[in-house]
KEKE-3310 file (N, C-alpha, C; in steps of 0.2 Angstrom, whole numbers, plus 5000, padded with zeros to 4 digits):
npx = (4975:4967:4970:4962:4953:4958:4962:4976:4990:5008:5020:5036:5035:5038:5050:5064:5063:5049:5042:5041:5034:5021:5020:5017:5005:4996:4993:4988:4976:4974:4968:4981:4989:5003:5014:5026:5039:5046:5042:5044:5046:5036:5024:5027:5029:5013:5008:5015:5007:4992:4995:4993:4980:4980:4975:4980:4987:4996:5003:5011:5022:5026:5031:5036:5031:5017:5005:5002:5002:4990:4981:4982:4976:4962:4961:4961:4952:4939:4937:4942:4933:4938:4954:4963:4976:4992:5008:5024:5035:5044:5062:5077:5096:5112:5124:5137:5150:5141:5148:5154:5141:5132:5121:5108:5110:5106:5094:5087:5087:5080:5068:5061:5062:5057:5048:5041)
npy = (4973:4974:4971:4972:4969:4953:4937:4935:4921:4920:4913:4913:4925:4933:4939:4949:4952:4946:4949:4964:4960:4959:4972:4980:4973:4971:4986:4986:4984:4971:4956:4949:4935:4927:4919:4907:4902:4907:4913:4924:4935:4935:4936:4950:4958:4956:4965:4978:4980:4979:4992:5001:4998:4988:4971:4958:4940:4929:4913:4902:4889:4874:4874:4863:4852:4842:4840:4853:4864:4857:4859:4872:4879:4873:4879:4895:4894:4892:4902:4913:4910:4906:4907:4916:4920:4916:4918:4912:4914:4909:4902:4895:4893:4883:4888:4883:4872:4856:4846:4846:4848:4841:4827:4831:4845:4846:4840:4851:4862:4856:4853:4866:4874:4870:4859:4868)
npz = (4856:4870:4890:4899:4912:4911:4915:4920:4920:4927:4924:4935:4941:4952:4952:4943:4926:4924:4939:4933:4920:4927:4934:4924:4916:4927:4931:4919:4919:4919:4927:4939:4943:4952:4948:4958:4966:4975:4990:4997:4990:4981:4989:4994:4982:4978:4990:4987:4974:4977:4983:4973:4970:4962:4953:4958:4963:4973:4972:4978:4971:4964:4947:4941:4944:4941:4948:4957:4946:4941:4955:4953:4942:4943:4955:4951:4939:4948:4955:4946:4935:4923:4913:4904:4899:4899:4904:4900:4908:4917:4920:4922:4922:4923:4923:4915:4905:4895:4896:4908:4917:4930:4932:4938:4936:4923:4923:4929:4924:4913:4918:4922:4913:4898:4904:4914)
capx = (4971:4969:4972:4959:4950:4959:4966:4983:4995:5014:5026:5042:5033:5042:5056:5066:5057:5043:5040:5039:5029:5014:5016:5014:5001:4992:4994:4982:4968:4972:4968:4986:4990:5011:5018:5033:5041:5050:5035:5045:5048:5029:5020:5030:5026:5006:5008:5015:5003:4989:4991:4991:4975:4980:4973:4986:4987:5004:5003:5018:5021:5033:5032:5038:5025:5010:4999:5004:4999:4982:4980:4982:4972:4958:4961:4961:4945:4935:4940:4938:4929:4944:4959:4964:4982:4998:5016:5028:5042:5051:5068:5085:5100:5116:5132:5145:5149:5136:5148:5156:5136:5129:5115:5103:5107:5105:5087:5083:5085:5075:5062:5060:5062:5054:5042:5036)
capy = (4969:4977:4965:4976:4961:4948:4934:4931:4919:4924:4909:4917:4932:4936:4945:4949:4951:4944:4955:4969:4960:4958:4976:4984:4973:4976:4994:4989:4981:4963:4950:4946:4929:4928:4910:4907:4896:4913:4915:4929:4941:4935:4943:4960:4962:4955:4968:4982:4981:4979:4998:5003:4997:4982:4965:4953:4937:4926:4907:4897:4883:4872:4874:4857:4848:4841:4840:4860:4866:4856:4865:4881:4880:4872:4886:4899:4894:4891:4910:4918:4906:4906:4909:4921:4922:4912:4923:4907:4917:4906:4899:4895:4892:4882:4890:4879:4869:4855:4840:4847:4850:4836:4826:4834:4852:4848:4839:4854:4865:4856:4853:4870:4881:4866:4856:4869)
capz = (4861:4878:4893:4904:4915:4909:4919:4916:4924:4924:4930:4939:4940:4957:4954:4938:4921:4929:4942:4929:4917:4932:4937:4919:4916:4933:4929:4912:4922:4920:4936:4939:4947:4951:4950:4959:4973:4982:4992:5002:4986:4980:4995:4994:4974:4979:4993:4984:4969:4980:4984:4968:4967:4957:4956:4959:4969:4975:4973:4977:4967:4959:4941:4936:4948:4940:4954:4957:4939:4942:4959:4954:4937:4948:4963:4948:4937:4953:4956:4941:4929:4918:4913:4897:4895:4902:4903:4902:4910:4919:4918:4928:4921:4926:4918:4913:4899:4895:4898:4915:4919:4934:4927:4941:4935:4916:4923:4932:4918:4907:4920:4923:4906:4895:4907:4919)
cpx = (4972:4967:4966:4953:4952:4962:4971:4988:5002:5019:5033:5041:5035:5045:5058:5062:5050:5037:5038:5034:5021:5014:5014:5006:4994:4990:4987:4977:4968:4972:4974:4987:5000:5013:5023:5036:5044:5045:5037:5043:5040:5024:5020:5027:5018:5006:5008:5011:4997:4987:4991:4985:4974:4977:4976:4987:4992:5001:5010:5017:5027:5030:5033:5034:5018:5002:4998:5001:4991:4977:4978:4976:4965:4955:4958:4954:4940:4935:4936:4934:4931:4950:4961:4971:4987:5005:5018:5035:5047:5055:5074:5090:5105:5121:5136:5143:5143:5140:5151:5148:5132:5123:5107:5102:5104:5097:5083:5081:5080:5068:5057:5058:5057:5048:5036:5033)
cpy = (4972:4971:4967:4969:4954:4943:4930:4928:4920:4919:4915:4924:4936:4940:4945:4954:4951:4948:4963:4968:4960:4964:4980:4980:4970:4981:4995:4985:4975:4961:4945:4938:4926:4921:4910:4901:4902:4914:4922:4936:4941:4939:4949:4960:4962:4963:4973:4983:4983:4988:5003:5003:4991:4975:4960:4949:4930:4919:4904:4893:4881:4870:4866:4852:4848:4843:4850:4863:4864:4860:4869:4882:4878:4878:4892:4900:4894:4899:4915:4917:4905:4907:4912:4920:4919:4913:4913:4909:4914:4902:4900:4893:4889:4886:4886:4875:4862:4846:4841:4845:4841:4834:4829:4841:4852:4846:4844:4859:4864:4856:4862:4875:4877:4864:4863:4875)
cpz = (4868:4883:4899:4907:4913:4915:4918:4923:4922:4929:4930:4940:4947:4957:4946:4933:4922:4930:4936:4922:4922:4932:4932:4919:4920:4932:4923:4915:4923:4927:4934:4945:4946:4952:4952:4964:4976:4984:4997:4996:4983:4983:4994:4986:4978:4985:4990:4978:4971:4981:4982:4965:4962:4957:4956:4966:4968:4976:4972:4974:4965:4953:4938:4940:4944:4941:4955:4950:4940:4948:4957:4948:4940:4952:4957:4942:4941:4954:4951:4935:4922:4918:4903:4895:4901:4899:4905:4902:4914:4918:4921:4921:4925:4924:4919:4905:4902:4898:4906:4919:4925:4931:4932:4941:4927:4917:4927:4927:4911:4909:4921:4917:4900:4897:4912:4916)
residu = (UNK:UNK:UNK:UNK:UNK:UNK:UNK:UNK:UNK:UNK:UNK:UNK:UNK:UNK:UNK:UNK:UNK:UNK:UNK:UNK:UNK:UNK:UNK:UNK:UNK:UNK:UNK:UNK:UNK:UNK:UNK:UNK:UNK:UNK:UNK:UNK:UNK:UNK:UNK:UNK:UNK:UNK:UNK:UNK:UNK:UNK:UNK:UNK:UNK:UNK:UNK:UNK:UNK:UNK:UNK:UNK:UNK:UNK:UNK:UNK:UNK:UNK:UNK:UNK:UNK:UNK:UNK:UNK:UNK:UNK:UNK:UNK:UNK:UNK:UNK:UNK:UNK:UNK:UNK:UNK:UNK:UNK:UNK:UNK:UNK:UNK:UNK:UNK:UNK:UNK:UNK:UNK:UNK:UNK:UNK:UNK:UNK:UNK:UNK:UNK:UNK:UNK:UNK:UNK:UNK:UNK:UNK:UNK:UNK:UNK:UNK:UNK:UNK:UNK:UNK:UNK)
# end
């Protein structure tokens, strides 16, 4: 399957993993859109991909927001008159064991790697 025009969302797609899934698959033609809440590290990829000639476009958002999700699917069909493909790359961890873990890190782990 080639991705060439394709509109793919890519939550955490800022930095890490991410980041290098958007700029391969920039690199093959898809219309990239970078989910993320780093909206510093956002800009600079969207920036830097930019002058490859890519098409790639930085939406902050928080992942585990309802409202945010509808936005952006909104924002992003209004736009392209679709969406194709959806990278569900993001995820935090806390490290520690599970009964030390606070009950506001084990809910943010879940909201994020499960919910968002």
């Amino acid at each position: 399957m080639t991705v060439r025009d394709k509109v793919i969302l890519v939550t955490g797609g800022a930095g890490g993993l991410g980041a290098v899934m958007v700029a391969l698959l920039c690199n093959h033609g898809a219309k990239l859109y970078i989910l993320d809440l780093d909206e510093k590290k956002g800009k600079e990829l969207e920036a830097e991909l930019a002058k490859s000639k890519c098409t790639a476009s930085f939406i902050q958002m928080d992942l585990t927001s309802e409202e945010a999700w509808k936005s952006t699917v909104d924002t992003v069909v209004a736009k392209e008159g679709r969406i194709d493909v959806l990278v569900n790359n993001a995820g935090i961890t806390r490290d520690g064991m599970i009964m030390r873990m606070k009950d506001d890190q084990w809910d943010a782990v879940l909201a994020i790697n499960l919910r968002g």
